[in-house]
N, C-alpha and C positions, 0 to 999 in steps of 0.2 A: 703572826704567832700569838698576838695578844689577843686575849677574851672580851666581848663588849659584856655589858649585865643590867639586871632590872629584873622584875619580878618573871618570876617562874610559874609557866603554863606546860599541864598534860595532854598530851593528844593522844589515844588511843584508835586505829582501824582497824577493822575485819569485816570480813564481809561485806554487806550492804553499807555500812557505814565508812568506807576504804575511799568509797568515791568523794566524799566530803573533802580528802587532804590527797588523793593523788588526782590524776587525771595521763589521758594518751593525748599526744598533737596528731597521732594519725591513726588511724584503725588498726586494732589490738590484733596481732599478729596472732596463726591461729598455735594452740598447742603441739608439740613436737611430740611423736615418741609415745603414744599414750598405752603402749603396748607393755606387756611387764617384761622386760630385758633380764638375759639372763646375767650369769655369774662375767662369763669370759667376751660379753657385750665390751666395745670399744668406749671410751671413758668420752661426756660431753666438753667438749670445747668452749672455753670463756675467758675472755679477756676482760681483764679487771683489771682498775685503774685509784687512784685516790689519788685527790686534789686540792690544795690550802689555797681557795682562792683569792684570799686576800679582800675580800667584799668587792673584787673587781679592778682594783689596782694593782697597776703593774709593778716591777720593781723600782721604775722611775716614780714610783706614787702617781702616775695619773689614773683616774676612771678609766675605764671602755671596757665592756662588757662584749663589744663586739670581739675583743681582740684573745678576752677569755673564752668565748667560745670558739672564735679560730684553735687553741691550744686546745682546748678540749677533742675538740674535731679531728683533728691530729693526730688524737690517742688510739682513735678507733675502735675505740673498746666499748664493749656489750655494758657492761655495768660501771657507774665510776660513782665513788663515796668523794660529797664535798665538804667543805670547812668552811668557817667564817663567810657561811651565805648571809646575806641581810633581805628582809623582805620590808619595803615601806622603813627603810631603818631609818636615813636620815640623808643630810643633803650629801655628803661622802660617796653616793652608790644612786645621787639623783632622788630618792625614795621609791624606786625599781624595784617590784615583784624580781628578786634576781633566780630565785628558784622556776617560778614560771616562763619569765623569760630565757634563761638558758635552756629548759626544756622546748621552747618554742623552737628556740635557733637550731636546736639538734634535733627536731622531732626524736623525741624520748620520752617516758613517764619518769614523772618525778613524786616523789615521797620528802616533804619537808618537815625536819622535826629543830621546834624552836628549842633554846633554849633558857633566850630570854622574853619577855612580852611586854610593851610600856604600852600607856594610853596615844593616841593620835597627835601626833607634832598639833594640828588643829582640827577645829570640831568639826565633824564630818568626814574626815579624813579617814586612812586605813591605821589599823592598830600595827605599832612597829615593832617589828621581831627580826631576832639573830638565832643562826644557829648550824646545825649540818645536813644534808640532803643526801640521797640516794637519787642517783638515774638511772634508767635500766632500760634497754632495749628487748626485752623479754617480757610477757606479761607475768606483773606480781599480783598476787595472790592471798596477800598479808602486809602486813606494816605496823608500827607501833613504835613511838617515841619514848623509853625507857628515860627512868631517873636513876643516876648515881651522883653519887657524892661530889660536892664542887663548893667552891669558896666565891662568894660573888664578887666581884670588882669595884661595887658602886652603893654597895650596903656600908656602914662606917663600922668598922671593928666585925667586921663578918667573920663568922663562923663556920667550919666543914658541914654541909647539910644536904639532903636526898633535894636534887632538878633534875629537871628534863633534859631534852638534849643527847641520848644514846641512841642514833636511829636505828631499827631493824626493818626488812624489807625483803618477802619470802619470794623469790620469784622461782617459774617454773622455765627449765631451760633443756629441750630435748629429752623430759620425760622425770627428771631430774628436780626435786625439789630443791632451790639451796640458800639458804640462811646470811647475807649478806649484812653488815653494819658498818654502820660511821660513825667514828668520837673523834675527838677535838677534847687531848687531856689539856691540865694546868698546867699554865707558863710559867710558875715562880720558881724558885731553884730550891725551894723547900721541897721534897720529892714525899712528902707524907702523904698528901692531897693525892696524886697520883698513885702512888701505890692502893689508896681507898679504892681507887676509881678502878683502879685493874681489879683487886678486888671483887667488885659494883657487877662488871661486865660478865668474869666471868661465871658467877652468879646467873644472868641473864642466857646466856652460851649454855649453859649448863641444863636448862630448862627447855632445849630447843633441843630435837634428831636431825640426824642428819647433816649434811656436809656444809660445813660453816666459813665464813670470810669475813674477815676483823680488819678495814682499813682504818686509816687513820693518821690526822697529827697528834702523835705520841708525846710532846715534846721531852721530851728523851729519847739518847739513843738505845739501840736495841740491848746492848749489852748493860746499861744504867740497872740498878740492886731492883729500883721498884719496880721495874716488868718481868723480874724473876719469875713468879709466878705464872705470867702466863707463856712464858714456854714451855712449862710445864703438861699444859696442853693441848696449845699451840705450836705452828713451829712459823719461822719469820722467810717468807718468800723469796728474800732477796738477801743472804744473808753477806754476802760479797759484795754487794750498790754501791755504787757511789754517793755522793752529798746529795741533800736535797734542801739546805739551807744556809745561808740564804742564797737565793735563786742564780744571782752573776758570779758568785766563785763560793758555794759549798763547800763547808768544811764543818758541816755536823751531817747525820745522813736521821731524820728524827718523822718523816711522814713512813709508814711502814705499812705493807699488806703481811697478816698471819692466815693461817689454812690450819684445818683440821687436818686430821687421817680423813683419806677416800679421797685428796685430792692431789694431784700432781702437778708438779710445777715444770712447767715446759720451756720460761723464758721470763726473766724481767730488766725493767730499767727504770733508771732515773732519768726521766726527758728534760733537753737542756732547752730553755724559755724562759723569759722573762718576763711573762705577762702575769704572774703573781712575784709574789716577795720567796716564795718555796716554788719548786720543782715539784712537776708529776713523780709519779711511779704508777707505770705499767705490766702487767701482770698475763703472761698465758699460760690457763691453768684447763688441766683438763678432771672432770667431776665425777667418779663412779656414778653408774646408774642408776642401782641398786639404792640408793640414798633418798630417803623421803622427807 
């Protein structure tokens, strides 16, 4: 649930520049649907998941990345928003591309947006970063690491101030353009920072057409004052779930998928595992067409 920190790095993709921060383990699956569907067209089918990995530690506090991607695997879902990925972070996670590597293990494409960026444990080394990831079994089409508001952890006497760290990641899915994110709010029980940050996002949200998906550890629950706002235009996928913290007997429910209009929600849950410190949440949501 805790945030690691250190200086703040932007990553922007599009286009040609996309392939710099994402990559496929397998050959890019071709387009669906490229037809313009009409009004009373049947709505695309997506399952959607978000996940507080814990940097790969289970609830027992051990590493294994294998055992997180068994839990991932599980979920079976087309698209999943992660948290507290670390890549090169430190000895905790091994110093493990854990973005690449989970993509590996799932053949998936992965979108990793840091939040934090430090110089090399040593020279020659890779530069170590934290933060949240997108995987998508669809081809995306777009990506881009937004900054909102956050309090660093590791700065002395820190300040609320514009990082990275908000991932967005446009994938196309049966013809269907749609807008998918992952954040990772503040841990502290001061709820100011957070309420900035919903804020921040939907800001972002707001700036983008079409059918949108906001997962996330929130930490807050859904009902907490600062996400007031975004039910507003949002609405919360699961709004009956069970806990999804901490992971062996939940009793706050604070990782959450939100959905636009144009999408339907056909089934979710809190999956019970132990291989992070939080519970998944799994989502089958089906997408209007008509949505670009």
């Amino acid at each position: 649930m805790k945030q690691s920190s250190s200086r703040p790095v932007r990553a922007i993709a599009t286009g040609a520049a996309l392939t710099a921060l994402l990559f496929a383990t397998a050959s890019p699956a071709p387009a669906a649907g490229t037809g313009t569907p009409g009004p009373d067209a049947p709505g695309v089918p997506l399952r959607v998941a978000t996940y507080n990995i814990h940097a790969g530690a289970g609830e027992d506090g051990v590493f294994d990345l294998d055992r997180t991607a068994r839990a991932l695997r599980d979920l079976n879902a087309d698209v999943i928003g992660l948290q507290e990925v670390d890549v090169h972070w430190g000895d905790r996670s091994g110093f493990v591309d854990e973005a690449r590597a989970l993509a590996g293990k799932l053949d998936m494409r992965v979108f990793f947006a840091p939040i934090y960026d430090l110089d090399p444990a040593a020279e020659g080394a890779e530069r170590r970063r934290y933060g949240v990831a997108v995987l998508s079994r669809h081809p995306v089409i777009g990506a881009e690491n937004h900054e909102i508001t956050r309090l660093s952890t590791q700065t002395p006497d820190p300040v609320p101030a514009p990082m990275p760290g908000f991932a967005e990641v446009t994938i196309e899915a049966g013809g269907a353009h749609v807008h998918v994110y992952s954040t990772h709010l503040d841990h502290r029980a001061d709820p100011s920072v957070r309420e900035a940050q919903v804020a921040d996002m939907l800001d972002v949200l707001a700036a983008d057409r079409g059918p949108k998906i906001l997962v996330g550890d929130f930490n807050a629950e859904a009902a907490a004052p600062e996400l007031t706002s975004l039910w507003q235009r949002l609405r919360d996928a699961d709004p009956d779930g069970g806990g999804t913290y901490p992971a062996a007997d939940p009793v706050k429910r604070i990782d959450l998928v939100a959905v636009s209009s144009g999408i339907t929600v056909t089934g979710a849950e809190a999956v019970a595992t132990e291989a992070s410190d939080h519970r998944p949440v799994v989502t089958d949501l089906r997408i209007r067409r008509r949505g670009r």
